[in-house]
C-alpha positions in Angstrom: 13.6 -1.0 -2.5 10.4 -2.4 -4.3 10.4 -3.9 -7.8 7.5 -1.5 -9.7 4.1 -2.8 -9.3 4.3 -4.4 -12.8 7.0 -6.8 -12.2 5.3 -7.6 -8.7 2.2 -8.6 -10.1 4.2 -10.8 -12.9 5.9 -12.6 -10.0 2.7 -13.5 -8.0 1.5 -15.1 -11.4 4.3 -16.9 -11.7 3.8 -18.3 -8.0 1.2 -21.3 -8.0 0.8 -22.3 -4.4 -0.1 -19.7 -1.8 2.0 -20.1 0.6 5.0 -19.1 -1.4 2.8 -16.1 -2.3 2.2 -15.1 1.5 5.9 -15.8 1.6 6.3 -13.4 -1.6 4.4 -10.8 0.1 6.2 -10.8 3.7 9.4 -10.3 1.8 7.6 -7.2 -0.4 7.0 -6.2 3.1 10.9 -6.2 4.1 11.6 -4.2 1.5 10.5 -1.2 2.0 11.4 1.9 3.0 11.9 2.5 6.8 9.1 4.5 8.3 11.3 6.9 10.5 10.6 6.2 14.7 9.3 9.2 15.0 6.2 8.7 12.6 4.4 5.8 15.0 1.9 7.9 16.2 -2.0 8.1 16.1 -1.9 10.6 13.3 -0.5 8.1 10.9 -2.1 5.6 12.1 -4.9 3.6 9.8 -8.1 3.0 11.9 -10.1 0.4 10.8 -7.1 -2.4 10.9 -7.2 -5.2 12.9 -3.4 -4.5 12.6 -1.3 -1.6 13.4 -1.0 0.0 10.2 0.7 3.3 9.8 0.9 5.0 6.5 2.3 8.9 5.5 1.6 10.1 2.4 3.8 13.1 1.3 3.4 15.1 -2.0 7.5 15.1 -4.1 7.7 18.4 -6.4 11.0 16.8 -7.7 9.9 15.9 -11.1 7.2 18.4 -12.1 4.0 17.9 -11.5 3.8 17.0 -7.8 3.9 13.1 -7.3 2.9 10.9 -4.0 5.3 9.5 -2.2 4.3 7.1 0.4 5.7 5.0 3.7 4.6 2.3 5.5 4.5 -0.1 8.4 2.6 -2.6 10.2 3.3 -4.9 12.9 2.0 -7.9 11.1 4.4 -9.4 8.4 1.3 -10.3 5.8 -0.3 -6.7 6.7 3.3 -5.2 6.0 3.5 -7.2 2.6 -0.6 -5.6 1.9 0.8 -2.4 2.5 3.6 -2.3 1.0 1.8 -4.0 -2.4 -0.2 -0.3 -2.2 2.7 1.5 -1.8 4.7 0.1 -5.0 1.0 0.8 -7.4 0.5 4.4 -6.0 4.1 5.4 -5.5 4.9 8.5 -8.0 1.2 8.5 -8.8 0.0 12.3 -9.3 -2.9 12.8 -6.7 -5.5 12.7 -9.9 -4.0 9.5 -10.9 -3.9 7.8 -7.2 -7.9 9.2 -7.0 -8.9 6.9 -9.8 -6.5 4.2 -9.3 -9.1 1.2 -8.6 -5.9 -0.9 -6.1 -9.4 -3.4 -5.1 -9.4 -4.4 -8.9 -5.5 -5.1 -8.3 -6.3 -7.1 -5.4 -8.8 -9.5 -7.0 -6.9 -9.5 -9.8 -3.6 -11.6 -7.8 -6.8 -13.3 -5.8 -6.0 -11.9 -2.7 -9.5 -11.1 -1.8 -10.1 -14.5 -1.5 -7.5 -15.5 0.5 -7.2 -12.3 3.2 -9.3 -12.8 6.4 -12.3 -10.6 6.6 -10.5 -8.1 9.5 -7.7 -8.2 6.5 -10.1 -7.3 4.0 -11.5 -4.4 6.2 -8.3 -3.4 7.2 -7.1 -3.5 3.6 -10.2 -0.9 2.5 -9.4 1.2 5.4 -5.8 1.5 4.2 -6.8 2.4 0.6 -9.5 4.6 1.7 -6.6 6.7 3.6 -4.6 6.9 0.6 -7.6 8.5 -1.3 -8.1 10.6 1.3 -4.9 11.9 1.4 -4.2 12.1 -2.8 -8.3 13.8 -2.5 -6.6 16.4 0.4 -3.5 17.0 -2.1 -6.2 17.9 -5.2 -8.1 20.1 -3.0 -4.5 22.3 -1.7 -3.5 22.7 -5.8 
C-alpha cells in the first residue's frame, strides 16, 4: 500500500543523492496495488509514453461525495515509481479537486523534471493529462 503523498514527498527530501531517489521511487512503484490481468488492454492504455503505461480511474461512492480511485502499471520500474507518485497525490481526490490539482508543480517541486528523460517527461504529461481527462469525464456525468 502507498504512504500518502505527504509523507512521500518528506522522504524524497530527506534523500540527498539521486540514485537512492530512483531507488525510492521503483520501490513506490512495488507498492502498489495490482492492476488486475484483465485491465492490459489498449483502453487503459496511456498514449503518449515511451513506456507502457496503463492507468484506470474509477469513481468510490463509499464515503460521500464520490472520490477517484486510481490503478496503475508500467513495464518500466522508474515509469511504475512516476505512476504510482500520481496515484498516491490524486487517490481519494473528488473529480473537482483532481481537475485543479497542479501534480507538474509536485514534480518540480521533488526535482524530478530535471532529472526524467525527455520521452519521461512527455510520457509523464500524457499520464497526468489522462487523469484530468478522466476526473473532467466524472464532472461532466454528476
Amino acid at each position: 500500500m502507498l504512504p500518502p503523498i505527504d509523507e512521500i514527498v518528506s522522504n524524497f527530501e530527506l534523500l540527498d543523492d539521486w540514485d537512492e531517489r530512483y531507488r525510492y521511487l521503483i520501490e513506490l512503484g512495488r507498492l502498489m496495488e495490482k492492476l488486475p490481468e484483465d485491465a492490459y488492454t489498449d483502453e487503459n492504455k496511456v498514449r503518449g509514453c515511451a513506456s507502457q503505461v496503463w492507468l484506470i480511474t474509477r469513481l468510490d461512492d463509499a464515503h460521500g461525495a464520490p472520490r477517484l480511485h486510481l490503478v496503475g502499471d508500467s513495464d518500466a520500474h522508474i515509469v511504475r515509481g512516476l505512476v504510482a507518485l500520481l496515484i498516491a497525490l490524486y487517490n481519494g481526490k473528488t473529480p473537482a479537486d483532481a481537475v485543479s490539482t497542479d501534480a507538474l508543480a509536485l514534480f518540480r517541486e521533488l526535482d524530478l523534471e530535471s532529472h526524467l528523460t525527455p520521452q519521461r517527461s512527455n510520457g509523464l504529461r500524457s499520464m497526468v493529462e489522462r487523469i484530468r481527462q478522466d476526473a473532467q469525464a466524472a464532472l461532466a456525468a454528476s
